[in-house]
C-alpha positions as CSV (number, residue, x, y, z in Angstrom):
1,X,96.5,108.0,50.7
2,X,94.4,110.5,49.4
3,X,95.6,113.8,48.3
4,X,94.1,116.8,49.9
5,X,96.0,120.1,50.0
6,X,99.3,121.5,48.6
7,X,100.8,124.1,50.6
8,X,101.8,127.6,48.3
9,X,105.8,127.2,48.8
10,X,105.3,123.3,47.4
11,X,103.1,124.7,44.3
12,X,105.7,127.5,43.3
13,X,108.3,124.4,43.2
14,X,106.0,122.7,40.8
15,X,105.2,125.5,38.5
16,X,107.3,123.9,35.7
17,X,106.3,120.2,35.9
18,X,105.0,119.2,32.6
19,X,102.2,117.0,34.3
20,X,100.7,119.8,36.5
21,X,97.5,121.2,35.4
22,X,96.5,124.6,37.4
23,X,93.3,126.0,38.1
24,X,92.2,129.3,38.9
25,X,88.2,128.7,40.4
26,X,87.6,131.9,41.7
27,X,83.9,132.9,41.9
28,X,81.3,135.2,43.7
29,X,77.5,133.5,43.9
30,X,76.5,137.3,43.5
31,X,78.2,138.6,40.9
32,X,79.1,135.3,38.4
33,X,81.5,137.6,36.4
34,X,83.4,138.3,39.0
35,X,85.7,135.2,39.2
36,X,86.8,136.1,35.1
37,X,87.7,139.7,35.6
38,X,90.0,138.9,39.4
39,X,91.8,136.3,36.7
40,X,92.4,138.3,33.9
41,X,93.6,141.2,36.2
42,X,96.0,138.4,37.9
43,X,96.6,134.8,38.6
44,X,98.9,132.3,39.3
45,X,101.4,132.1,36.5
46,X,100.2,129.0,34.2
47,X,96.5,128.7,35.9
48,X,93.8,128.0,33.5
49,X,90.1,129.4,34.6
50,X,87.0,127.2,34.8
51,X,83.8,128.6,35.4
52,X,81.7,127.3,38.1
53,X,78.4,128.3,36.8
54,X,78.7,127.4,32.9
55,X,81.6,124.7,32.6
56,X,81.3,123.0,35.9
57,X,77.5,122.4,36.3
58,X,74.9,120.8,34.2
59,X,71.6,123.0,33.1
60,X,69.2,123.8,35.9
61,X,66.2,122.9,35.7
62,X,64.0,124.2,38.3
63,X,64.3,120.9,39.8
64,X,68.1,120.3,40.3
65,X,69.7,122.6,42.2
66,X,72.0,125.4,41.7
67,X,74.8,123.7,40.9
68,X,73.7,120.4,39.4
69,X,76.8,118.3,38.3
70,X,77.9,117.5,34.8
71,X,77.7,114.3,33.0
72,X,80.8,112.3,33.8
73,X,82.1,112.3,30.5
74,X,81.3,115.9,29.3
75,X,83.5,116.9,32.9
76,X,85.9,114.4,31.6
77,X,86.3,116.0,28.2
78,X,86.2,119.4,29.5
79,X,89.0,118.4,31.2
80,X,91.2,116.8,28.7
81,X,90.1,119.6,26.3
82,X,92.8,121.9,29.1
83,X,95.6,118.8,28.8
84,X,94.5,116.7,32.0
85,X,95.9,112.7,31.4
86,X,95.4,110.5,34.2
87,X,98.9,111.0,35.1
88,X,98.3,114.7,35.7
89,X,99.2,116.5,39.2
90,X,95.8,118.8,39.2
91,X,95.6,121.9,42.1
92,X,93.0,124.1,42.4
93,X,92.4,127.6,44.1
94,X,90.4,129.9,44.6
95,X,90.0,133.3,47.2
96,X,87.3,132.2,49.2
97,X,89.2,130.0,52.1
98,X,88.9,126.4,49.1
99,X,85.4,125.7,48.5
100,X,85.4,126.0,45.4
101,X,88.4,124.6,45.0
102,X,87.1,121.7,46.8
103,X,84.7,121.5,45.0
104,X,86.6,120.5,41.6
105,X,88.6,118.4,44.1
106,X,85.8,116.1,44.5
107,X,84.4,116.4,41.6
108,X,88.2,115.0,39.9
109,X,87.5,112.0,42.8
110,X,84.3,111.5,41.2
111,X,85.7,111.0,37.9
112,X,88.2,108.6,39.3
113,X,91.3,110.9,39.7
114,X,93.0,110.8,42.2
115,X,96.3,113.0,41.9
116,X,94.3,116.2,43.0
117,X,94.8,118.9,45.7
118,X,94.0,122.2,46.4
119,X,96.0,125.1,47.0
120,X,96.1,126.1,50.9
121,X,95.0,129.6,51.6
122,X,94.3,129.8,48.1
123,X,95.0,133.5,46.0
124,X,96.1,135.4,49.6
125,X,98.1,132.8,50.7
126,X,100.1,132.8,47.0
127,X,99.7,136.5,47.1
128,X,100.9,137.0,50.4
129,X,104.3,135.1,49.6
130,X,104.5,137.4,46.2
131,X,105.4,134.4,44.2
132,X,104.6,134.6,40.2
133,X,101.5,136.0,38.7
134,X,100.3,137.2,35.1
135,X,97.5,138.7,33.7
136,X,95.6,137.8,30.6
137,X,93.2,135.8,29.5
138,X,95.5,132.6,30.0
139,X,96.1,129.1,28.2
140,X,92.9,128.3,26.7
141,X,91.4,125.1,25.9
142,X,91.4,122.8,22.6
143,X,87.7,122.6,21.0
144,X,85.9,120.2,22.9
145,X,83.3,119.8,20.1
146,X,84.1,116.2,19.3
147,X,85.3,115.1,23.0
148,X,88.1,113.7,22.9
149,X,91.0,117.4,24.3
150,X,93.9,115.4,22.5
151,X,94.4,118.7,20.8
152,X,96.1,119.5,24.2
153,X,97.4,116.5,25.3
154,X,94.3,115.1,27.1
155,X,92.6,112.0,27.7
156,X,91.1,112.0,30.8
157,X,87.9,109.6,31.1
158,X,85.8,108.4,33.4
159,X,86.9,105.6,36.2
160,X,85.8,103.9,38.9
161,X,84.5,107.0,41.2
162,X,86.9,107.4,44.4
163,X,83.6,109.2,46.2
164,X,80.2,108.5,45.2
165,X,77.4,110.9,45.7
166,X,73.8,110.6,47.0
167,X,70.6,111.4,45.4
168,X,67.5,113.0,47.3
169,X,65.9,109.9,47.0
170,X,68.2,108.8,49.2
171,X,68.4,111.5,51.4
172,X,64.4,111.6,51.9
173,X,64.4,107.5,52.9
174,X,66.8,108.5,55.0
175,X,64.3,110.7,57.2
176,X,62.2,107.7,58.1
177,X,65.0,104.7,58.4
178,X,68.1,106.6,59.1
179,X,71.8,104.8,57.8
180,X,73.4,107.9,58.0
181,X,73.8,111.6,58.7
182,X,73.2,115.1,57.1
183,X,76.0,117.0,57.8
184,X,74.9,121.1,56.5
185,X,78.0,123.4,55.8
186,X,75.7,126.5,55.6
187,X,76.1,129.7,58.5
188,X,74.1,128.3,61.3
189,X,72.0,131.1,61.0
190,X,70.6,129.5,57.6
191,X,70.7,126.1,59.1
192,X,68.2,127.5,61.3
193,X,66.4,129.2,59.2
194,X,66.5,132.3,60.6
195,X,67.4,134.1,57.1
196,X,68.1,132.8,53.8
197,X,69.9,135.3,51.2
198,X,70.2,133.1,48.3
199,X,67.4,129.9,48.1
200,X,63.5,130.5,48.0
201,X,62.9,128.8,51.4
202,X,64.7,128.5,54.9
203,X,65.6,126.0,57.1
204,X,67.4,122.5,56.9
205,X,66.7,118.6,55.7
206,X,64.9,117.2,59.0
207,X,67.8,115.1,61.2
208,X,70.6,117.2,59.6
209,X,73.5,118.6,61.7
210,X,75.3,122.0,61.2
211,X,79.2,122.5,61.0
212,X,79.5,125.4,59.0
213,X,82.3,125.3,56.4
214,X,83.6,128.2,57.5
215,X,85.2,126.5,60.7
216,X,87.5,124.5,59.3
217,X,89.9,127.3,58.5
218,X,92.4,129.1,60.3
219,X,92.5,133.3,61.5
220,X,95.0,133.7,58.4
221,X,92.6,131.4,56.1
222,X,94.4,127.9,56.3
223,X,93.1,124.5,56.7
224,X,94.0,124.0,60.6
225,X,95.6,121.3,61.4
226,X,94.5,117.5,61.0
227,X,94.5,117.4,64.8
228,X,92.2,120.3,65.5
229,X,89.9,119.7,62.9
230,X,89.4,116.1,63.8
231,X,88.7,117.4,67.5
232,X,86.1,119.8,66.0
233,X,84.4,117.5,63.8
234,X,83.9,114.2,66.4
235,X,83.0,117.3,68.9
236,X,79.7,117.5,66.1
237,X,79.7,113.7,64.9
238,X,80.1,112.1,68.1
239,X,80.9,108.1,67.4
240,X,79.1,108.2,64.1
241,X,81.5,106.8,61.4
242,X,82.6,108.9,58.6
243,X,81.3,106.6,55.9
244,X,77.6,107.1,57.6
245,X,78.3,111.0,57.1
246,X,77.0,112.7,54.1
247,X,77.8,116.7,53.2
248,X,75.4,118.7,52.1
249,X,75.0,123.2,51.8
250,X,73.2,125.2,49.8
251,X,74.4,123.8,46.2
252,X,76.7,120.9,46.8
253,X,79.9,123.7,47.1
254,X,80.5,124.2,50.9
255,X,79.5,121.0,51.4
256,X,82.8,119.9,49.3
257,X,84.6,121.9,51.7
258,X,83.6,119.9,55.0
259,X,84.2,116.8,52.9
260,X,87.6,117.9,52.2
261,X,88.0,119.1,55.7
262,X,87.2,115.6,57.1
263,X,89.8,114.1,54.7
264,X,92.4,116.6,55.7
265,X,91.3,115.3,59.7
266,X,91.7,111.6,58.4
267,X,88.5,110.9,58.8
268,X,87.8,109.3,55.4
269,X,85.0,108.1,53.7
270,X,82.2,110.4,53.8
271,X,79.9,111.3,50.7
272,X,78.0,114.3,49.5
273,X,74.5,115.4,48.2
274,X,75.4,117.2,45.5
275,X,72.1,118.9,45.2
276,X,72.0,119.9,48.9
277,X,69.0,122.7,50.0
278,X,68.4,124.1,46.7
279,X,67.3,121.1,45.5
280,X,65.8,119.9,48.5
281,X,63.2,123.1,48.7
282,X,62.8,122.8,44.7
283,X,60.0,120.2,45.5
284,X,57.7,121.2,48.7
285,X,56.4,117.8,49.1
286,X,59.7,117.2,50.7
287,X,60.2,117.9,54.4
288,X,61.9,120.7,56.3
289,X,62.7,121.7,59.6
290,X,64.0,124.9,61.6
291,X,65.8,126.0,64.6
C-alpha cells in the first residue's frame, strides 16, 4: 500500500528512529529565501532543509519549465549525501497545506522509494501541538562532489520508478487522440485565464480540467478524509479511471498535491506532467485555451 501522510502525534513518536530522514521544504514562489530564514528561526527538531529552487530542480532553460526535475541520479545522490538508504522512513513538510511536500513525495516514488509520507498539516499542525523545535542552521549534508553521500550513511539509487511522469510530447498528441486527462491544480481563476501572477501567458492545455489543489484540504489545513475527497474528485473525473488521469499546475508542484490527494482517496495510479503550464506556454506553437 502506498504511503501517503503521517499524522503530527505519529512523527513526534518517530523522532528518534535511526532510519527516519526529516525534511523541512518550506518555500515562497515570491520570495525564494524565504523558506531558509522560517527554518533557521525554527523547525522541527532533526529536519534537514532542501531547497526547491537550487537542490530540487534541474537548470531552466527557457524551455523547461519552472521547476524542471533533476537527473535521477544527481536527486539520488543528493539524497544519500543527507543519509537516505533504501530502508529509510522519509517525511516531508512544509507550511503551505503539503505541496511542496508532495512534491519531494513523488519525486522519492520516482526514484523508486517507497517508504515516504508527508507530514499532515505540515509546520501549524506540528506547531499547533507545541511539540519539539530548534533553530539553527541544522544537520547538513556530506559533500556530494563524487556521488556516492556514504559520508552520511547513504546509498540511495535509482529503481524501478513507482510513478512515471509525462512529457509534452505526450501531452500535445494527447489534444488530437485523447488516452487520458489533464487534470490542472491551479486557482480556477488561472485555469481560466482570467489572470496569471506568475507565468508569461494565461489560460490552460486545451481538454484539461480544473480541481484546484487547494480543495483537498480541510478549514484547519488537513488532508480531508479518504471519503470526502474521493467524493470530490469522481464529482470532477466522472468514470474516467485514475491511471488515464494526469496532474498538471503551474510548475509540476500543485500538481503533486492532487496526485497525492488522489492516493490519499484511493484512487491510485495517476501520473503527472512535470513541466505543467510553464512549460506548456514556453513554446507558442503549442495550443491554449481559456474560460
Amino acid at each position: 500500500m502506498t504511503m501517503t501522510l503521517i499524522s503530527a502525534s505519529e512523527l513526534a513518536a518517530r523522532l528518534g528512529d535511526a532510519d527516519l530522514r526529516l525534511f523541512d521544504l518550506r518555500h515562497d514562489l515570491m520570495d525564494h529565501a524565504a523558506g531558509r530564514r522560517q527554518y533557521e528561526q525554527s523547525h522541527i527538531t532533526g529536519a534537514r532543509y532542501l531547497d526547491n529552487e537550487t537542490e530540487l530542480a534541474a537548470p531552466r532553460t527557457g524551455k523547461n519549465g519552472r521547476h524542471p526535475l533533476p537527473d535521477r541520479a544527481a536527486l539520488a545522490a543528493l539524497l544519500s549525501s543527507h543519509g537516505v538508504t533504501p530502508s529509510t522512513l522519509v517525511v516531508a513538510y512544509d507550511a503551505s497545506g503539503g505541496q511542496f511536500a508532495a512534491h519531494l513525495w513523488w519525486m522519492l516514488r520516482w526514484l523508486g522509494h517507497d517508504r515516504v509520507a508527508v507530514l499532515d498539516g505540515g509546520w501549524q499542525a506540528w506547531s499547533a501541538a507545541g511539540l519539539a523545535v530548534e533553530s539553527g542552521a541544522g544537520p547538513q549534508r556530506a559533500d556530494i562532489g563524487q556521488g556516492t553521500g556514504k559520508e552520511a550513511g547513504g546509498n540511495l539509487t535509482p529503481r524501478q520508478a513507482l510513478t512515471e511522469p509525462v512529457d509534452a510530447a505526450t501531452v500535445l498528441a494527447n489534444i488530437a487522440q485523447p488516452s487520458f486527462t489533464v487534470l490542472d491544480a491551479r486557482a480556477a481563476a488561472r485555469y481560466r485565464g482570467e489572470m496569471e501572477p506568475i507565468d508569461p501567458v494565461a489560460g490552460h492545455i486545451p481538454g484539461a480540467l480544473n480541481r484546484p489543489n487547494t480543495d483537498n484540504l480541510a478549514a484547519d489545513g488537513r488532508f480531508k478524509s479518504p471519503q470526502e475527497l474521493r467524493k470530490e474528485f469522481e464529482a470532477v473525473l466522472g468514470k474516467r479511471a485514475p491511471a488515464a488521469i494526469v496532474h498538471q499546475c503551474g510548475s509540476g508542484i500543485t500538481a503533486s498535491h492532487n496526485l497525492l490527494a488522489m492516493e490519499v482517496a484511493g484512487l491510485s495510479g495517476s501520473r503527472l506532467y512535470p513541466g505543467s503550464w510553464s512549460e506548456w506556454v514556453s513554446d507558442a506553437s503549442r495550443p491554449q485555451a481559456k474560460g
